[in-house]
Each structure stands twice: as C-alpha cells, then as structure tokens.
C-alpha positions as a LaTeX table, in Angstrom:
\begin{tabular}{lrrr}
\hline
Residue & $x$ (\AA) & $y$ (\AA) & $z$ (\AA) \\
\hline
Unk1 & $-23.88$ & $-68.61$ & 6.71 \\
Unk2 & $-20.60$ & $-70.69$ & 5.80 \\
Unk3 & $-17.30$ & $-70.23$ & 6.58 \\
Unk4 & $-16.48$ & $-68.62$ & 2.97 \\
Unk5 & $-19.12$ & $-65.75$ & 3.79 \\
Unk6 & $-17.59$ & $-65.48$ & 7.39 \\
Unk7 & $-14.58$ & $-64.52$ & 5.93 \\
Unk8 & $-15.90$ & $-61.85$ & 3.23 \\
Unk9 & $-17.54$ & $-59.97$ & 5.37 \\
Unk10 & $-14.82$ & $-60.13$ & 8.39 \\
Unk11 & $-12.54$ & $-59.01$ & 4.83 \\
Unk12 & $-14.84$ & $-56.00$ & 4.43 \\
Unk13 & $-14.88$ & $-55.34$ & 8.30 \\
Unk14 & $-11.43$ & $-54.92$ & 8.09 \\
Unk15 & $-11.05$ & $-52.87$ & 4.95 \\
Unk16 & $-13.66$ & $-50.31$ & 6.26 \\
Unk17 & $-11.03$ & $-48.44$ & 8.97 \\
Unk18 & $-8.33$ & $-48.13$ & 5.83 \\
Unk19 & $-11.13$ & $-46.48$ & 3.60 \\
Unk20 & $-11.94$ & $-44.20$ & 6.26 \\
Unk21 & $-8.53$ & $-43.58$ & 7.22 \\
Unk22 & $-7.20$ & $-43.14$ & 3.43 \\
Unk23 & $-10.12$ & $-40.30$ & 2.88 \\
Unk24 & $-9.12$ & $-38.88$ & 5.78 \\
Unk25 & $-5.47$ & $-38.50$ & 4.79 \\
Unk26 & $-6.50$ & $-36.92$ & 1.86 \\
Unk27 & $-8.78$ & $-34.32$ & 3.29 \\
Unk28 & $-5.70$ & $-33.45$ & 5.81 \\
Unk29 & $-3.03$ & $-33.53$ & 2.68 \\
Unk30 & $-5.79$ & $-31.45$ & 0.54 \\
Unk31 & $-6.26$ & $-28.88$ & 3.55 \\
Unk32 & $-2.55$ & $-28.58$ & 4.16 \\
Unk33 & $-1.66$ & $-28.28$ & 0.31 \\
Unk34 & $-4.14$ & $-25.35$ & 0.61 \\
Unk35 & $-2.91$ & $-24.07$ & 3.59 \\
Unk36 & 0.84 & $-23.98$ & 2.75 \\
Unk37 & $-0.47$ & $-22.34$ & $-0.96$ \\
Unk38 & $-1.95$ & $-19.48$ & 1.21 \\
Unk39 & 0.93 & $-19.52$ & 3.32 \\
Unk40 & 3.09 & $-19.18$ & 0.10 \\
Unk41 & 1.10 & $-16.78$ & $-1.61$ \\
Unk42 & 0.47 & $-14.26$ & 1.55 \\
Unk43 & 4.58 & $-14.02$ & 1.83 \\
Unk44 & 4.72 & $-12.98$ & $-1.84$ \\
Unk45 & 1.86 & $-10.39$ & $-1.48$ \\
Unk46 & 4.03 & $-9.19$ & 1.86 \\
Unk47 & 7.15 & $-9.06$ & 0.37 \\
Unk48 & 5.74 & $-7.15$ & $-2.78$ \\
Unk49 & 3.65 & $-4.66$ & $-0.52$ \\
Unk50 & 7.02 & $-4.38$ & 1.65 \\
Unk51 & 8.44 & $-0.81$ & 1.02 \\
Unk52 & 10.59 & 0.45 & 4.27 \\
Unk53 & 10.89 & 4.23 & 4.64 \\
Unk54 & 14.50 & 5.44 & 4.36 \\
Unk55 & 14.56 & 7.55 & 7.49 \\
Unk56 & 13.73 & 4.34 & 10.06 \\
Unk57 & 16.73 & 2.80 & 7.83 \\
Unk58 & 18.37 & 2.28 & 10.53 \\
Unk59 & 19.41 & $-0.25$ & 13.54 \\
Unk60 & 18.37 & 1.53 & 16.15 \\
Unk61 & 15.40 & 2.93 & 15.16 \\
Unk62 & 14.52 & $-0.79$ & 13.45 \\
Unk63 & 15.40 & $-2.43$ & 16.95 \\
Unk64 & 12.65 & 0.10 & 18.85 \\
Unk65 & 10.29 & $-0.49$ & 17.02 \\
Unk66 & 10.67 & $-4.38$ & 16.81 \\
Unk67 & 10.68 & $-3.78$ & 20.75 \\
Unk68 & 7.19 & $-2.35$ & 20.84 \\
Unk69 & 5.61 & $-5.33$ & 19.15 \\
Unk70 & 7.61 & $-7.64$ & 21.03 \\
Unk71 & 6.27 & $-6.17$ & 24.24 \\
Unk72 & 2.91 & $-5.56$ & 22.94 \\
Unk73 & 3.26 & $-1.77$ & 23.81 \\
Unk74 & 1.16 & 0.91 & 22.15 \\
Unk75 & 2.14 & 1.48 & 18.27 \\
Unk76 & 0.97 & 4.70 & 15.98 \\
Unk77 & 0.34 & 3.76 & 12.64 \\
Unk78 & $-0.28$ & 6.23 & 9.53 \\
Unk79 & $-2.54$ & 5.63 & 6.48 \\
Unk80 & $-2.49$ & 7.24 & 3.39 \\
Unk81 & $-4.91$ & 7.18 & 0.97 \\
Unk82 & $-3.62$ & 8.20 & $-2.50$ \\
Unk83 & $-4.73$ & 9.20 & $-5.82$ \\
Unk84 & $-1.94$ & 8.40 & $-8.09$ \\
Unk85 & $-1.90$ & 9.87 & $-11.89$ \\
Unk86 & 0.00 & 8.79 & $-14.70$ \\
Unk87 & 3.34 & 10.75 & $-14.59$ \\
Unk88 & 2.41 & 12.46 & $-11.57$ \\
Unk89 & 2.90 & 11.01 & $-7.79$ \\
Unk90 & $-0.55$ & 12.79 & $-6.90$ \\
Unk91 & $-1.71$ & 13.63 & $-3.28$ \\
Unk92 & $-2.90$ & 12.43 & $-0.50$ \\
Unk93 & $-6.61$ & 12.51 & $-0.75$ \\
Unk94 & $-6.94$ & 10.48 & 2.78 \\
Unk95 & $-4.27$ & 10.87 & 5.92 \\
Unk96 & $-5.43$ & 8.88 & 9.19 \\
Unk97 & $-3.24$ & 8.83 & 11.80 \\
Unk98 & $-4.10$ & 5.64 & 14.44 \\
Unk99 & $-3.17$ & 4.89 & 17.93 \\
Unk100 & $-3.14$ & 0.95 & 18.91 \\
Unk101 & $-2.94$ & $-0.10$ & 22.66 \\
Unk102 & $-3.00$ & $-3.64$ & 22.94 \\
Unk103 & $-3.37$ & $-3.22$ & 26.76 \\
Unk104 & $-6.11$ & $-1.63$ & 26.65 \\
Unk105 & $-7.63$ & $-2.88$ & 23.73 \\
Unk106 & $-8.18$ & 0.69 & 22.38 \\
Unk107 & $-7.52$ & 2.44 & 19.09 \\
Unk108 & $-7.36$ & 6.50 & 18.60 \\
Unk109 & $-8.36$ & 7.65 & 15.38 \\
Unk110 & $-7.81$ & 11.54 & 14.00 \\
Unk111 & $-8.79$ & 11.96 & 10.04 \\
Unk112 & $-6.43$ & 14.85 & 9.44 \\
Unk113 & $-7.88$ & 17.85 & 6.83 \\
Unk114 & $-5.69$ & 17.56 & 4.13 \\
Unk115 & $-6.07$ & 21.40 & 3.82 \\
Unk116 & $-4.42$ & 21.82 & 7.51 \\
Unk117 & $-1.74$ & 24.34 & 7.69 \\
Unk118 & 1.94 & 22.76 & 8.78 \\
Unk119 & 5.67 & 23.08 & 8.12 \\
Unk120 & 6.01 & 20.45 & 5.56 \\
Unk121 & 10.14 & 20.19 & 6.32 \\
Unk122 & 12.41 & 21.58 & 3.71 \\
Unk123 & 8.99 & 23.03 & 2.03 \\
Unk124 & 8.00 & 25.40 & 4.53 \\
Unk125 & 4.31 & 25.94 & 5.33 \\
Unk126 & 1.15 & 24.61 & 2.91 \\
Unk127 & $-1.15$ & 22.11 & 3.13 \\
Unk128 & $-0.31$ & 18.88 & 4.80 \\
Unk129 & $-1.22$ & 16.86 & 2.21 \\
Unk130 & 0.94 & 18.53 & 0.00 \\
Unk131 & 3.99 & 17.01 & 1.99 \\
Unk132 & 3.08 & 13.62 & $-0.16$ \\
Unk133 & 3.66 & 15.27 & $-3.31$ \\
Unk134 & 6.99 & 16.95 & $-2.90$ \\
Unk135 & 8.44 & 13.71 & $-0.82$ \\
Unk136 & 6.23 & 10.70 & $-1.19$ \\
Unk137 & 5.07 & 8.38 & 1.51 \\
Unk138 & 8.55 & 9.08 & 3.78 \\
Unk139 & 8.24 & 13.38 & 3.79 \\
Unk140 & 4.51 & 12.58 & 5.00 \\
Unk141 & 5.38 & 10.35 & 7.71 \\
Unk142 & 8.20 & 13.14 & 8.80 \\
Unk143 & 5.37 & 15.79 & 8.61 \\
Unk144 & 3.05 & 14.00 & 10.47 \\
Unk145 & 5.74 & 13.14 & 13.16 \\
Unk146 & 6.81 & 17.12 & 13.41 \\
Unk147 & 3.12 & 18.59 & 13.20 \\
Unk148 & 1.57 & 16.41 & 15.84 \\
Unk149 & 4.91 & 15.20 & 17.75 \\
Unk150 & 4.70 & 11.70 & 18.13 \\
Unk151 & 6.20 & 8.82 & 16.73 \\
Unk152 & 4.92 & 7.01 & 13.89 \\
Unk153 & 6.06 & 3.12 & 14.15 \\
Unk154 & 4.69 & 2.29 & 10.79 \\
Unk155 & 2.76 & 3.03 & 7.38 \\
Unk156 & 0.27 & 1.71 & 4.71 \\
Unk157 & $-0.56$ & 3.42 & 1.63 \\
Unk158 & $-3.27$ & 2.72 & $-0.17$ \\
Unk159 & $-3.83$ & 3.92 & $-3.77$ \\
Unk160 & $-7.76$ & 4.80 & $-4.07$ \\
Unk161 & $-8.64$ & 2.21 & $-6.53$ \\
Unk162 & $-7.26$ & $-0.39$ & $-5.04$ \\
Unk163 & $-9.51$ & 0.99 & $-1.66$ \\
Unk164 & $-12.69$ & 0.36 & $-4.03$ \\
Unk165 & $-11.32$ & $-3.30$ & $-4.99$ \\
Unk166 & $-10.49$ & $-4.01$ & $-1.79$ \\
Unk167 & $-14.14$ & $-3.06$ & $-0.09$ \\
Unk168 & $-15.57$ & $-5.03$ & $-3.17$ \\
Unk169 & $-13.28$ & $-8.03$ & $-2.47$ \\
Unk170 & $-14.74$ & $-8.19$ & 1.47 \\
Unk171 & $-18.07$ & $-8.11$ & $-0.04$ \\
Unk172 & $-19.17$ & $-4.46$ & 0.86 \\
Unk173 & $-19.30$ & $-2.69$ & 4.44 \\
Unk174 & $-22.53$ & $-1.88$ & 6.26 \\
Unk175 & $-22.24$ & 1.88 & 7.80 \\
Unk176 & $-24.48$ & 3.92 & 9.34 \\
Unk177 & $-25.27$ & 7.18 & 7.75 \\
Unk178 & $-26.46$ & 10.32 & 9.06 \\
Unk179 & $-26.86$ & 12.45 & 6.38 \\
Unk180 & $-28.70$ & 11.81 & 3.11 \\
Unk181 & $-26.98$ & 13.08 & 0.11 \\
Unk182 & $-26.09$ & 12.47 & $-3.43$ \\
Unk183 & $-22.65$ & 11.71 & $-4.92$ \\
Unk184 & $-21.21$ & 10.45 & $-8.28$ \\
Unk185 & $-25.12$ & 9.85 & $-9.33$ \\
Unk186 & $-25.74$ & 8.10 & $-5.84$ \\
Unk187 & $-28.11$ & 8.83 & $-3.52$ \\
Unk188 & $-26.83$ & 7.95 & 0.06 \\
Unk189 & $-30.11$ & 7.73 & 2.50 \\
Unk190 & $-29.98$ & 8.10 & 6.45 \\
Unk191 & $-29.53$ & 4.71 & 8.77 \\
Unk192 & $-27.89$ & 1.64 & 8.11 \\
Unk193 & $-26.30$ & 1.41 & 4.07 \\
Unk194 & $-24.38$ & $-1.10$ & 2.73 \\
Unk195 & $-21.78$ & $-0.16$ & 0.43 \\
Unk196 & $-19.80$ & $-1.74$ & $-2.43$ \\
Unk197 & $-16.74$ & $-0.30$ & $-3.42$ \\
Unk198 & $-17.44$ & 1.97 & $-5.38$ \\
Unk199 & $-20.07$ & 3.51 & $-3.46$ \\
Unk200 & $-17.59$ & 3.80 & $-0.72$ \\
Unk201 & $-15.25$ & 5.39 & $-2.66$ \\
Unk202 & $-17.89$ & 8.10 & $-3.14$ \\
Unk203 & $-19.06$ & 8.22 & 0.28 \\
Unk204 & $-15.71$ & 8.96 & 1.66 \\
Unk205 & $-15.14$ & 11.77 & $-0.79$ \\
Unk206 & $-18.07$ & 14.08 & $-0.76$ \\
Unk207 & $-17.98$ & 17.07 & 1.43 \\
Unk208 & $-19.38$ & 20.20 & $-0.51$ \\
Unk209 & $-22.84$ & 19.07 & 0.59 \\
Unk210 & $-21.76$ & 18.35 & 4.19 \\
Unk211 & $-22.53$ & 21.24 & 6.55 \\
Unk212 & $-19.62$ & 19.61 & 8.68 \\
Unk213 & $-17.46$ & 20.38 & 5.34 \\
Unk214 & $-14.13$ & 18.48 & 5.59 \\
Unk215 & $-15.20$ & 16.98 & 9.34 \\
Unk216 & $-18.08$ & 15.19 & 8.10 \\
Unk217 & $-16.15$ & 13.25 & 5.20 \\
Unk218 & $-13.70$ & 12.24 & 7.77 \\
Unk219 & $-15.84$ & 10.88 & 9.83 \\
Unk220 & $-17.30$ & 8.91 & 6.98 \\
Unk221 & $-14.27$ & 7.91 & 6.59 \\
Unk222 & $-13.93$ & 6.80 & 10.18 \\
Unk223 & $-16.67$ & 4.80 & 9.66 \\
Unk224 & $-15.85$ & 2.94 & 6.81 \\
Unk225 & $-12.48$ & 1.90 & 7.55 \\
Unk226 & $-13.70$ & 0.60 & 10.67 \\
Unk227 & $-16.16$ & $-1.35$ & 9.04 \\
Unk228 & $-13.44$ & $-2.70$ & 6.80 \\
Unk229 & $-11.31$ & $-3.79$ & 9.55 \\
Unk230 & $-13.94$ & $-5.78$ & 11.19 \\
Unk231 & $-14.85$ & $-7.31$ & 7.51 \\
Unk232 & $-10.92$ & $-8.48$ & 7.39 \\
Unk233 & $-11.08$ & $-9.51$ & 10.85 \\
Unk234 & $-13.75$ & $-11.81$ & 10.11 \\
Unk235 & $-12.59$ & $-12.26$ & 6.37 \\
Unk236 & $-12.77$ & $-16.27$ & 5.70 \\
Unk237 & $-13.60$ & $-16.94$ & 2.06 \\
Unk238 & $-10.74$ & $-18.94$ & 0.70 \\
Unk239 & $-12.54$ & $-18.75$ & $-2.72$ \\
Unk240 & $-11.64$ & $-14.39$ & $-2.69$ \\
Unk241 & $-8.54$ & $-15.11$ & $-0.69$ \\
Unk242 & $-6.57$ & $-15.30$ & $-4.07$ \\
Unk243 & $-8.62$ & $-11.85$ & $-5.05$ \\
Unk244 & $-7.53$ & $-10.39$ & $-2.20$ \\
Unk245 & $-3.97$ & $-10.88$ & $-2.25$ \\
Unk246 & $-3.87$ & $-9.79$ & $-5.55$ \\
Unk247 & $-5.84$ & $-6.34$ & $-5.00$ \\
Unk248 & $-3.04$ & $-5.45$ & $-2.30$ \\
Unk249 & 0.04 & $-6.37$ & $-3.96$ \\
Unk250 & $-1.08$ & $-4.13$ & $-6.77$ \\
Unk251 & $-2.30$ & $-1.30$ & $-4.43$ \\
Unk252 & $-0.74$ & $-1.08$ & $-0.92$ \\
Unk253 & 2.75 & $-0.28$ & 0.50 \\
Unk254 & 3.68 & $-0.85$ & 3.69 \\
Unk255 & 6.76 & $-1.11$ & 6.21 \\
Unk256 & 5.57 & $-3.61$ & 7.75 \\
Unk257 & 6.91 & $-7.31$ & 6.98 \\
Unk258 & 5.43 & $-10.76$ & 7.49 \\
Unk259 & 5.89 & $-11.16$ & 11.17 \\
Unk260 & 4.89 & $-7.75$ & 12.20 \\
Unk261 & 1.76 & $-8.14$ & 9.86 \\
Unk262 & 1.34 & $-11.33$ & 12.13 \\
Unk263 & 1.75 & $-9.87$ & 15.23 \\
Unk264 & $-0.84$ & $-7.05$ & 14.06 \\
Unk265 & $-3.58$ & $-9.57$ & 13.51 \\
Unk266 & $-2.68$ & $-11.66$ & 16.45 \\
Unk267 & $-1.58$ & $-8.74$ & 19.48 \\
Unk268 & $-3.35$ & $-5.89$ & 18.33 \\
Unk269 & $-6.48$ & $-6.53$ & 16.18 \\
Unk270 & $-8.59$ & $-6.38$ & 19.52 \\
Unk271 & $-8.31$ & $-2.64$ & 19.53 \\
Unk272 & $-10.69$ & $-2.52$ & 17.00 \\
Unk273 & $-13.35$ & $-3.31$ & 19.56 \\
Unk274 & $-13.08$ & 0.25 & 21.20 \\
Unk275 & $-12.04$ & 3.37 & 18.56 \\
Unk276 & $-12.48$ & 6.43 & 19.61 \\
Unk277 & $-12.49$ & 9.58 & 16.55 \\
Unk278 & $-10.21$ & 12.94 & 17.52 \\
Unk279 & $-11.04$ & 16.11 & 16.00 \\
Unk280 & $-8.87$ & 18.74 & 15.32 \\
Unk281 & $-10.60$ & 22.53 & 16.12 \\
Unk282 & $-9.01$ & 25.04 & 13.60 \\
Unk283 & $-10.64$ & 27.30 & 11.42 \\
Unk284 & $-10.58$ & 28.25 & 8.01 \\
Unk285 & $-8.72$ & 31.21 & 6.43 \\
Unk286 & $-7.70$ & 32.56 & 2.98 \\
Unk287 & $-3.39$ & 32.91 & 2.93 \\
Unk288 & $-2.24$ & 34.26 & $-0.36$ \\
Unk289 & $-5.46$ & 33.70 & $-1.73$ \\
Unk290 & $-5.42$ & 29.73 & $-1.05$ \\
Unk291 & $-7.70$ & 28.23 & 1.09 \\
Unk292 & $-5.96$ & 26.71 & 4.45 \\
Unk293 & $-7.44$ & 24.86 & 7.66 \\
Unk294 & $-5.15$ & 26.61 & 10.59 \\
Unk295 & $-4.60$ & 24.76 & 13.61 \\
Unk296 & $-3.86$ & 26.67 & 17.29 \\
Unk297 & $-0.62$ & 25.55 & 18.53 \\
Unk298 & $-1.94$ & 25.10 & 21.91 \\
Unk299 & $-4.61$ & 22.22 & 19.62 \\
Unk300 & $-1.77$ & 20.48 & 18.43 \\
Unk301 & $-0.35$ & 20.43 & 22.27 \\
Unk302 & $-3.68$ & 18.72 & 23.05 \\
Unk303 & $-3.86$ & 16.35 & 20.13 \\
Unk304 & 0.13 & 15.61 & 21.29 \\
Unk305 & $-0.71$ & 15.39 & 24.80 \\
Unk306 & $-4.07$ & 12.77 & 24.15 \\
Unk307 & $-2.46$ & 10.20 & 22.04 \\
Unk308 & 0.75 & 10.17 & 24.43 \\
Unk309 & $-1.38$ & 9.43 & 27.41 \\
Unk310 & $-3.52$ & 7.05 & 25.02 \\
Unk311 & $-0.03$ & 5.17 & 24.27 \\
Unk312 & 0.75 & 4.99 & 27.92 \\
Unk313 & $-2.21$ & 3.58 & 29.51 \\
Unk314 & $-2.43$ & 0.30 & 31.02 \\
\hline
\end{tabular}
C-alpha cells in the first residue's frame, strides 16, 4: 500500500467519529424539538382546560391548598361527568368523589347516586346531581363539601363525549365484568372485556338491568376509570399524544394548573396502586312523587369520618 492510500484511509478514519457524532446531534436536536413541541403543546391544553372555581378565589384558601401538594399531604379530588345539551348546562350523569394519600399510596373512591337526597345550598333539598344544573361545576363542589363534610382541593369535569374520545384515544380499557348484559345494541359478557369508547360509555350507563340498580353502574364505573388511569399512567404513544391533547382541551375543565398537574403525575399517581370503592347505604323512597336515594345522617357521619382518617394516615 503507498503512502497516498495511507493517507485516504487514515482521512476516512478520521471522518468516521464526525459522521457519527453529526447523526447523533441530530437525533438529540430532533428528540428535543419534539420534546419542547410536547412541552409547548401540553401548557396550551392546561391553560385551556384551566377553569378555577370562584369560591377557592381566594389567597388563603389558594395558599392551603398549594401547601398540601407541596407537602405531599392527602388531597380530595371531585369528578364530574357531564352531559351537556345545546342551550342547556345539563346534569351530572357521573359524580366521583376521590381521596389521594401519597403516604400511603392509597386512593378512596365513593361513586355518589346522582338520585341521593341533599341540601343543594340556596336550592334546598333534591337530588345531588341536580346541584350541577342550577350552579355549574362550583354549586356541586359546595354540595359535595356540605353533604359529606370534607374539603374538596380540586375538580375535573369531563363532558361524556369527550370520556368516549378519550378511552378511544388510550386505545380501549380491559375490565372485568361480572354481569352479562346488553346495552345500546351491545352485549357485555362475564370476565375480562375490553372496551373502546364507546362501549364504555355504555357500560358505565346501564343500570335498569342491574339487580344492584344505581350501585352496580357505579361500580362499573369504578372500574373503568381505574383502568383509564393506569392506561394514562402508562400512556407513551407520541403518535396519539397530539390526539390526546386535543380530546381534553375540547372536553375537560379543571382547577388544576400546569405544576399541580405535574405534581399529580409525579407525587400522587402511586395511589392508583391501592383504591379502595365506598358505598353509601340509603334506601329508596318516593317524595312528592319523585324518586330519591335517602341517606341516614349517621351514613354520612361514617362516610365523613372514613375519608378523614383515610386523609390522615401515615
């Protein structure tokens, strides 16, 4: 080999490293482009979804609660799921109240009957889910907080069809079932069903056919949120990232902003690992000729007394 071929190839020795190094630059400048376009677009879905409730307006209240995440102390959270109409607010069809202790790595979860009998304030007695309709996402929160006295740190609600997008988005969620029934033209079999959205939309609602009546679709609808929240835990697909967003912009309000969402994900999402389902014991009774679900005091003492002790323990 002479001299001239010595030097080509020590040429091509030496360009190899800046090849390598210039594709790798490129895969980091492609991945953080993408990244920071996430970042970007997850702040605007936030700040659209962002919707604080008048009555924690206010320092002090905002300061306690920041507090609680902060300190990684229990948090109760309330979900609505809503049915909105043209030119009418609607009701909500879905009210879940949650209890998340981070120290414990625990979650309480009561599906309230939207027929239960409160004081909806300023309304007077009817059906809880009734308080959505004459005052929106902020009179349910103050119901919630009166009937079952406990705080409520923060919100999401969720109109129904963006519930169905949103389970379609993820992919589907696997449940187990058991009770076979038919719903919307489909037929629901016992043991393990996976569900697209719109099937889960149906699942959730049916409850004429459930000898557990209104008990039974809650717990369905234990079931599937749960399996929704581990689907978003695990939720990696940057190709329905973009679909994602988009589905909760249009569909979800919360009070909670970008850090708190962050803290959520990063302080609390463990309690997912351990839910355990409330019930509340009542019975059913005709007032005025309208159907109610009436609640003991003395069960709305226990309900009270459970989730405080939840919050508490360490």
């Amino acid at each position: 080999m002479d001299s001239r071929s010595n030097k080509r190839n020590t040429k091509k020795k030496r360009k190899w490293p800046y090849w390598v190094g210039g594709i790798i630059l490129a895969i980091i400048l492609i991945i953080g482009g993408t990244l920071f376009y996430l970042w970007n677009q997850v702040g605007n879905t936030v700040e659209t979804m962002h919707s604080p409730l008048e009555r924690n307006n206010n320092p002090e209240r905002q300061t306690e609660i920041s507090n609680r995440f902060k300190e990684k102390d229990s948090i109760n959270a309330l979900l609505l799921g809503v049915d909105e109409r043209a030119g009418d607010r609607g009701r909500s069809d879905t009210m879940i109240l949650l209890s998340l202790n981070p120290n414990t790595n625990s979650m309480l979860m009561l599906s309230i009957p939207r027929d239960t009998y409160v004081n909806i304030p300023g309304r007077g007695m009817d059906k809880i889910n009734h308080s959505y309709a004459f005052g929106g996402t902020d009179l349910s929160v103050q119901t919630v907080e009166e009937t079952f006295n406990v705080p409520i740190h923060v919100y999401g609600r969720v109109n129904m069809e963006g519930f169905q997008q949103g389970i379609d988005a993820l992919g589907g969620v696997t449940v187990q079932n058991d009770l076979a029934f038919t719903q919307d033209g489909t037929t629901f079999q016992e043991g393990n069903i996976h569900l697209d959205g719109k099937e889960a939309l149906s699942y959730i609602r049916m409850r004429k056919q459930d000898p557990n009546g209104d008990f039974g679709r809650t717990e369905r609808q234990r079931k599937v949120i749960a399996a929704a929240i581990d689907e978003a835990a695990s939720f990696s697909s940057i190709t329905k990232f973009g679909d994602m967003l988009e589905i909760l912009g249009g569909n979800v309000q919360t009070d909670l902003d970008m850090n708190r969402i962050q803290t959520l994900f990063t302080d609390y999402i463990g309690t997912r690992k351990n839910i355990e389902t409330m019930k509340i014991s009542g019975n059913g009774q005709l007032i005025g000729g309208i159907y109610y679900y009436v609640v003991p005091d003395e069960e709305f003492g226990r309900i009270t007394t459970e989730i405080n002790e939840h919050m508490e323990a360490r």
